[in-house]
VEXMI-390222 format. One line per 5 residues: for each residue x, y, z of C-alpha. Coordinates in steps of 0.001 Angstrom, whole numbers, plus 500000, padded with zeros to 6 digits. Layout:
N
X:Y:Z; ...
END
This chain:
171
762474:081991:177480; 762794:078239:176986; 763402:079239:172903; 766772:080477:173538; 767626:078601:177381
766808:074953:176495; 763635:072844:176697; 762609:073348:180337; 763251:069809:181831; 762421:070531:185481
760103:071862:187859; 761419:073110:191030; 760034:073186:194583; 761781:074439:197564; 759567:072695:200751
760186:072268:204543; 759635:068597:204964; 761224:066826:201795; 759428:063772:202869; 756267:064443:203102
756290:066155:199739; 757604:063300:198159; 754756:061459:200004; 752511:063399:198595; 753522:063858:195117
753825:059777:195539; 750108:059129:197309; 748129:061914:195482; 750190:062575:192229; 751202:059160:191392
754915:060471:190711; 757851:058469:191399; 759935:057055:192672; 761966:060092:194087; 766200:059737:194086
767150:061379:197392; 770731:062999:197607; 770707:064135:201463; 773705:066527:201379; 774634:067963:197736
778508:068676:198138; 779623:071309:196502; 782792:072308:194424; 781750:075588:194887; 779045:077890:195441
778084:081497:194981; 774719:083146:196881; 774956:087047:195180; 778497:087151:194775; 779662:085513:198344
780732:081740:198885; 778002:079876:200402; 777870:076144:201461; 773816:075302:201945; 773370:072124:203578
770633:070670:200933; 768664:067972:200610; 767405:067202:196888; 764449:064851:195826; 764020:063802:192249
761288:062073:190658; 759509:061903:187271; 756206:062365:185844; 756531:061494:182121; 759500:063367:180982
759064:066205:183502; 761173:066413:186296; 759839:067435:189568; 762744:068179:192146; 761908:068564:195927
764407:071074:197685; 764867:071157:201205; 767484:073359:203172; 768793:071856:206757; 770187:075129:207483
769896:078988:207739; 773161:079977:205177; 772017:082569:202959; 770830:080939:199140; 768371:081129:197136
766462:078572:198900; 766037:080382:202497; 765387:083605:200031; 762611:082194:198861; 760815:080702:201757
761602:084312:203509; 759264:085821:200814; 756808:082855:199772; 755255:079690:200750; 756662:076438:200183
756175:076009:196698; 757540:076486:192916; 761068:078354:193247; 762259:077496:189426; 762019:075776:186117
765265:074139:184695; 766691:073636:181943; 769904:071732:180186; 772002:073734:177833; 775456:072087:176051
777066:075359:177282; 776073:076993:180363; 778549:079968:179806; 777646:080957:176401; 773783:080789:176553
774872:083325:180053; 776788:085666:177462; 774309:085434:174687; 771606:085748:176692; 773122:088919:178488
772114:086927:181779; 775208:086708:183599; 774218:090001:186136; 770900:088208:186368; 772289:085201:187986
771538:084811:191950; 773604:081690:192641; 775680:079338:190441; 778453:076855:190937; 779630:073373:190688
779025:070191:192938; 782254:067781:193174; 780501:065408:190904; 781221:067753:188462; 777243:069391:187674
777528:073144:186682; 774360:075013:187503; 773241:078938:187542; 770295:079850:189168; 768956:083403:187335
766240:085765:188175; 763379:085637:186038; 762543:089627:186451; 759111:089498:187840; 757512:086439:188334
756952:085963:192280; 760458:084516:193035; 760439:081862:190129; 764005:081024:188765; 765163:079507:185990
768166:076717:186111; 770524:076623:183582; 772500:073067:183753; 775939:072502:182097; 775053:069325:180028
777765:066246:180495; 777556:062878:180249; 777202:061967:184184; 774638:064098:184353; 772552:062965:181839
773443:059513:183066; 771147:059755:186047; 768515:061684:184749; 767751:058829:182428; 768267:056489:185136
765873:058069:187139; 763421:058612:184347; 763952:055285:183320; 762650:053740:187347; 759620:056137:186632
758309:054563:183479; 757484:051141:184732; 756778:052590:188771; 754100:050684:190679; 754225:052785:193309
756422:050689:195848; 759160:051791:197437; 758821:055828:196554; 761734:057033:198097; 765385:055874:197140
769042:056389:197913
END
């Protein structure tokens, strides 16, 4: 999939306690230091075709250039994210990926009745969540590329390269 979606970037975790996984992918796995956004605002966003307006929580920390996002939902509003822990564990929910053009790789990639939720948060990050067809719940994320975006990713990748393991948890 990654051939014709992007270099996947990103894997994602949907947990319960946003802390102590970042704890423990801190203490055990040596990854960090997570970038904590407590309430992602959104533009807009679409759970299977309705308006939705999750109240998330999103973690983000580095191990090399791998991305390993921690994300927590503080309510019961239907998304992908209460989908998933109906059906599964805490654990691995999706893989992302950054394209230059999130609405032609849908059309090329005849994925756009594939995707469970997409939208846009106010700063400006397009996203579409699609169903891999398959394989136990796991997502893939297709991000619009832009500069802001890419912005923070390298400022968070850049705290991870020289991390000494204080102060784990930011913002």
């Amino acid at each position: 999939m990654s051939r014709s979606l992007g270099r996947i970037i990103q894997s994602g975790f949907v947990v319960d306690d946003w802390e102590a996984a970042a704890r423990h992918w801190s203490s055990v796995m040596g990854v960090g230091p997570f970038f904590v956004v407590r309430k992602i605002e959104f533009k807009e966003c679409w759970y299977r075709g309705e308006p939705v307006d999750p109240d998330l929580t999103v973690a983000i920390a580095y191990s090399g250039d791998h991305q390993i996002e921690l994300s927590q939902q503080n309510d019961d509003s239907p998304s992908i994210y209460t989908d998933f822990l109906a059906h599964n564990a805490p654990g691995l929910q999706h893989v992302g990926s950054i394209v230059d053009d999130l609405d032609r790789v849908l059309e090329e990639n005849n994925l756009r009745a594939r995707v469970v939720q997409h939208g846009e948060t106010t700063a400006g990050m397009r996203f579409a969540y699609v169903d891999t067809g398959g394989h136990n719940g796991t997502m893939i994320e297709l991000l619009q590329s832009s500069p802001p975006l890419l912005k923070a990713f390298d400022y968070m990748y850049q705290a991870s390269v020289d991390w000494d393991g204080t102060d784990p948890v930011r913002g």
